[in-house]
VEXVOVEX-565834 format. One line per field, with one value per residue (C-alpha): x, z, y. Coordinates in Angstrom, 2 decimals. Example, Ala and Ser with C-alpha at 12.3 -4.5 7.8 and 13.67 -1.06 7.14 Angstrom:
! VEXVOVEX-565834
X c(12.30; 13.67);
Z c(7.80; 7.14);
Y c(-4.50; -1.06);
! end
This chain:
! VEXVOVEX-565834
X c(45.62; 46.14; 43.22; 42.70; 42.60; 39.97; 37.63; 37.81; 37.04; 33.81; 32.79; 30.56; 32.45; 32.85; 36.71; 37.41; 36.50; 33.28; 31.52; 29.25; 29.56; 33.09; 33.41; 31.33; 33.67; 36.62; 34.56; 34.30; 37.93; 39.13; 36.71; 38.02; 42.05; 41.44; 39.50; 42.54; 45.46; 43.06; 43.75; 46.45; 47.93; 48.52; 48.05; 51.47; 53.39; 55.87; 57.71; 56.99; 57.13; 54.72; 54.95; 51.85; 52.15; 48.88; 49.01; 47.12; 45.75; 43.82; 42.69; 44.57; 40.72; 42.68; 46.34; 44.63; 42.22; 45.08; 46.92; 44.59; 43.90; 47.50; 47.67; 44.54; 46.35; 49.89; 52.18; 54.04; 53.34; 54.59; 53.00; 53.61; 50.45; 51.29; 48.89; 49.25; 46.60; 48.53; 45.34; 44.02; 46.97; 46.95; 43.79; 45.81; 46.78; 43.76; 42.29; 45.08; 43.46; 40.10; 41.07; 43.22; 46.26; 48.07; 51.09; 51.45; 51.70; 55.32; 53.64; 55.12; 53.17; 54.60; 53.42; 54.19; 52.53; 51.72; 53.79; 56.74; 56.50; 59.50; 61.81; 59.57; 59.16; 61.82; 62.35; 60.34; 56.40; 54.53; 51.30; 50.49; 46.64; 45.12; 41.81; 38.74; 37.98; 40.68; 41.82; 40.13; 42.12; 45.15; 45.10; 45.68; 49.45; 50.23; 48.68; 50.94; 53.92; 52.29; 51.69; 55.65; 56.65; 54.56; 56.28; 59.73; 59.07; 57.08; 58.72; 59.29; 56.14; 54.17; 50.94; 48.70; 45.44; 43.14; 39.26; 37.82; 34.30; 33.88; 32.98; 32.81; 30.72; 28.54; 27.79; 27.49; 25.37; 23.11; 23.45; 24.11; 26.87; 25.30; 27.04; 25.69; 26.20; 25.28; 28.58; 27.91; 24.66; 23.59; 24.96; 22.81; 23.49; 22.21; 26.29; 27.10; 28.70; 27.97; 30.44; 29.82; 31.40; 33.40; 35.19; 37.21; 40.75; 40.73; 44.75; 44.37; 41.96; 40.68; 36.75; 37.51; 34.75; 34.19; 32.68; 30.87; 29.57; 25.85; 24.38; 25.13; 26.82; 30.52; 33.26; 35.60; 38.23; 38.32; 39.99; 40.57; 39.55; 39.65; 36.50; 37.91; 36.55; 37.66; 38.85; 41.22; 42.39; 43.17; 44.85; 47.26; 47.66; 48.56; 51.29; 53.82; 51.63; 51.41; 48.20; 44.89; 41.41; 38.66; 37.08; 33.83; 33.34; 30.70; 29.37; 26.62; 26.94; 30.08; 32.36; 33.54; 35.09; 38.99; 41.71; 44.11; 47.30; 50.31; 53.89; 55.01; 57.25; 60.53; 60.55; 58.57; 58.56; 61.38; 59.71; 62.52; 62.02; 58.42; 58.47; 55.24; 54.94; 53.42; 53.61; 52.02; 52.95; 50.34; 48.95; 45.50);
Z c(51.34; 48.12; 45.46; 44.47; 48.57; 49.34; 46.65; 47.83; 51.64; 50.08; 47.65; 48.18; 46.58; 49.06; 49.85; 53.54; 55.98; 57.82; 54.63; 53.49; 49.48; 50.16; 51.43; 48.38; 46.07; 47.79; 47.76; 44.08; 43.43; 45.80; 43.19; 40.09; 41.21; 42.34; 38.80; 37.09; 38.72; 36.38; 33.22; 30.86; 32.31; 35.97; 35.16; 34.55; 37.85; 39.49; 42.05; 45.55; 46.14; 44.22; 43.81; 43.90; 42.66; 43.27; 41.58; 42.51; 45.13; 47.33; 50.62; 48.85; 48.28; 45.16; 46.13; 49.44; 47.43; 45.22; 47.88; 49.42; 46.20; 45.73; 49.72; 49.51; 46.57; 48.25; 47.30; 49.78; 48.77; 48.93; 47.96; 47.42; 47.30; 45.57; 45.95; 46.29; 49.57; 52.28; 54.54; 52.11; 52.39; 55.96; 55.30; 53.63; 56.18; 57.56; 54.58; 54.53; 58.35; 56.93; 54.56; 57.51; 55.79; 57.36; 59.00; 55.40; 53.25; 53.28; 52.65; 51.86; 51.29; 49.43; 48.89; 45.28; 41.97; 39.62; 36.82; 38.76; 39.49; 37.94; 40.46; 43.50; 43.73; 44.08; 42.23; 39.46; 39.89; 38.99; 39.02; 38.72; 38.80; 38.52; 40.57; 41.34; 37.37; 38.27; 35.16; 34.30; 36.81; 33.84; 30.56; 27.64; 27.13; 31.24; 30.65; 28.31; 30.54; 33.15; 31.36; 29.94; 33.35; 34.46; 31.51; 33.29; 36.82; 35.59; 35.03; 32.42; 32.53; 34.29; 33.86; 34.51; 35.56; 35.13; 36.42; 34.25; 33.58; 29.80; 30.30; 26.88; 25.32; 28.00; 27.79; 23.76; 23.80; 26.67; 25.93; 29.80; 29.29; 31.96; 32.65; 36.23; 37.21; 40.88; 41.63; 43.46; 44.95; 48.44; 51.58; 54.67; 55.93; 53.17; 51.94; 48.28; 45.62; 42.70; 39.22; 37.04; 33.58; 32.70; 29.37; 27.45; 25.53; 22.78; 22.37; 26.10; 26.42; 29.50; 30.45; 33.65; 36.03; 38.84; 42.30; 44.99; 48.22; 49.24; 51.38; 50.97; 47.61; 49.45; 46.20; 46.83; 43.91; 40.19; 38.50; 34.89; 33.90; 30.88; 29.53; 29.01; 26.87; 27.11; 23.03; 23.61; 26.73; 25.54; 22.25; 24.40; 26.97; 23.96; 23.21; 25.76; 26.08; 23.83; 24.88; 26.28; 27.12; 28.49; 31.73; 33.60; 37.37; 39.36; 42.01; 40.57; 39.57; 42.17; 39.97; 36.68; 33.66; 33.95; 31.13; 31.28; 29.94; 29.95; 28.18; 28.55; 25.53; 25.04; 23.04; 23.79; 24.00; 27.40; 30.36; 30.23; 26.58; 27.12; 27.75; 27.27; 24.18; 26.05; 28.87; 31.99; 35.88; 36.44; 34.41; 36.04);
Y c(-15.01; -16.17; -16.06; -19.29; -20.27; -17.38; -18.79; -22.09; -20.79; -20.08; -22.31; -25.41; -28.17; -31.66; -31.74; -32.82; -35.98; -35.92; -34.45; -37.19; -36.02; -35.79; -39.14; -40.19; -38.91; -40.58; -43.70; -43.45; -42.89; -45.78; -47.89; -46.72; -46.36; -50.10; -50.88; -49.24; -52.09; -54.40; -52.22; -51.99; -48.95; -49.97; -53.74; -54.65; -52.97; -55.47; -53.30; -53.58; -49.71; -47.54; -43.61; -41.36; -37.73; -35.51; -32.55; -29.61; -31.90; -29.98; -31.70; -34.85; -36.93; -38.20; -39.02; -40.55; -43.02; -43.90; -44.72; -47.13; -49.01; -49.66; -50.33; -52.60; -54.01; -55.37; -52.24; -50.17; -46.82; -43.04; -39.92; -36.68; -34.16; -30.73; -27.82; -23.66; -23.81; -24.73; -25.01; -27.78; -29.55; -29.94; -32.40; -35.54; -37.15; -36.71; -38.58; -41.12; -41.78; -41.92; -44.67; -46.51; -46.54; -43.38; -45.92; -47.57; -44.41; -42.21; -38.46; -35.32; -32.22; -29.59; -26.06; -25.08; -23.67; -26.49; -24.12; -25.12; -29.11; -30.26; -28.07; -28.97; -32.44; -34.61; -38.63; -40.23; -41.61; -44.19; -42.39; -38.47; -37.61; -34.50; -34.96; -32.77; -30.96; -28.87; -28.06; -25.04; -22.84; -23.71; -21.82; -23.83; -22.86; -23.43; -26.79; -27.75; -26.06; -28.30; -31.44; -31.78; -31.13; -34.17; -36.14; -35.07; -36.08; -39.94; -43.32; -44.73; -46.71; -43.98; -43.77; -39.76; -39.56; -36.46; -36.34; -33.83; -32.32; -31.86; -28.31; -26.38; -29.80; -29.66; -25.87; -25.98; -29.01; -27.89; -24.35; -23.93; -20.77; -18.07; -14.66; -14.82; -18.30; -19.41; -21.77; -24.71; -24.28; -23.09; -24.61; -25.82; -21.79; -19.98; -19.19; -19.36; -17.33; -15.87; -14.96; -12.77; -13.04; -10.03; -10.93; -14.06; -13.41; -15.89; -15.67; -17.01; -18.66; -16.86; -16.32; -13.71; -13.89; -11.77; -13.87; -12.21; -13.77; -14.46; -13.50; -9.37; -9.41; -9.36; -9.13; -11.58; -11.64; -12.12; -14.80; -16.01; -19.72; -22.26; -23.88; -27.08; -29.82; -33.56; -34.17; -30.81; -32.01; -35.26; -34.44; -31.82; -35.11; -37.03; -34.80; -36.17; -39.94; -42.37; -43.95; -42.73; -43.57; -42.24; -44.12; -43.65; -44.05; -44.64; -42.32; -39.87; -36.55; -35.49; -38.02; -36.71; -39.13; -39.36; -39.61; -42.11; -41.97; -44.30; -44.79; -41.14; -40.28; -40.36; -37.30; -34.52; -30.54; -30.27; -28.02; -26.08; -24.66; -23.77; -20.20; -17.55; -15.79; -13.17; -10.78; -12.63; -12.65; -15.63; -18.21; -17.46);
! end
């Protein structure tokens, strides 16, 4: 089982149907996707056929509610949910039935690392989002790997989405860094998990954190994250997009604030030139 899908077998976070937080969250996203056909970004679409890219999409709560905002708004839409956990994948349509709009959407799932989007996924789209904070599981330098590649596979008027926690400002500001850090809280059975931090590279990037199991202290795996905060985010998004803005949604504390950007460049750094300058067999 891969790493990334082991810690989420465990952790508490509100991903699939029938979970009332989870169906909050999607709530919350069908608002703000549907706020966002009234912005400048999305405003201005003409075509008939919109498509959706979710990128490291889990269960597909964010691809699915941008779906049925552009459904609920007239378009015909098709989307394409990318993620490393197959299992999570195998909840989209699932969602897409939740949000009655399974018939009207064209999905494909595809089981790929983010790292390698541009070979994976086939076409050009008219939205890519990034949903979920999941940008910490990217180091700075795969981020930007990751981001050009998104450049690549959007339209010329494509716009990106990313719903991101401003983790490092929140954690200076609050002075909430903790080396032993319950993650998520404590489900209705008394399951959690627990990291431990066990270093940071600052060449990297990378806090490593150790995560064990509760109850009985079971080690599960250890991975390496990114303490990302939204100004560093944005000025690497701004890289390969002309504009961006920062958004709110509504929701409560599940909901996270979301960069926008639209009118991808028409120069930027190629995916294909981007290469480590380092020694790595994962970006994680």
């Amino acid at each position: 089982m891969d790493w990334l899908e082991r810690l989420y077998e465990y952790l508490p976070w509100p991903m699939k149907p029938g979970e009332e937080k989870a169906e909050k969250r999607f709530s919350s996203a069908v608002k703000f996707f549907s706020s966002l056909l009234q912005h400048e970004s999305l405003g201005g679409i003409r075509k008939e056929f919109v498509s959706v890219l979710d990128v490291m999409s889990g269960t597909g709560i964010g691809g699915a509610a941008a779906a049925k905002a552009f459904v609920d708004g007239g378009f015909k839409v098709r989307l394409v949910a990318l993620d490393k956990r197959k299992s999570d994948l195998s909840y989209v349509d699932k969602w897409l039935e939740f949000a009655g709009i399974l018939d009207e959407t064209e999905l494909e799932t595809v089981v790929a690392d983010v790292e390698e989007l541009p070979l994976k996924v086939h076409g050009k789209f008219d939205l890519v989002l990034i949903w979920g904070s999941s940008m910490p599981h990217l180091i700075p330098w795969t981020a930007a790997k990751v981001l050009a590649g998104i450049r690549e596979v959007s339209s010329s008027d494509g716009v990106l989405t990313v719903e991101q926690w401003d983790i490092a400002g929140t954690l200076l500001i609050r002075n909430q860094f903790r080396h032993i850090l319950l993650e998520g809280g404590i489900d209705d059975e008394g399951s959690g998990i627990l990291s431990f931090h066990l270093g940071y590279d600052p060449f990297r990037g990378v806090e490593e954190r150790a995560y064990y199991r509760l109850p009985g202290m079971e080690f599960l795996l250890k991975s390496k994250v990114h303490l990302w905060s939204l100004s560093e985010l944005a000025t690497m998004i701004w890289m390969f997009y002309e504009k961006i803005d920062l958004r709110e949604q509504e929701g409560g504390k599940m909901v996270r604030p979301v960069l926008v950007a639209w009118r991808p460049r028409k120069v930027a750094v190629p995916y294909s030139e981007l290469s480590y300058p380092f020694d790595t067999g994962s970006s994680t």
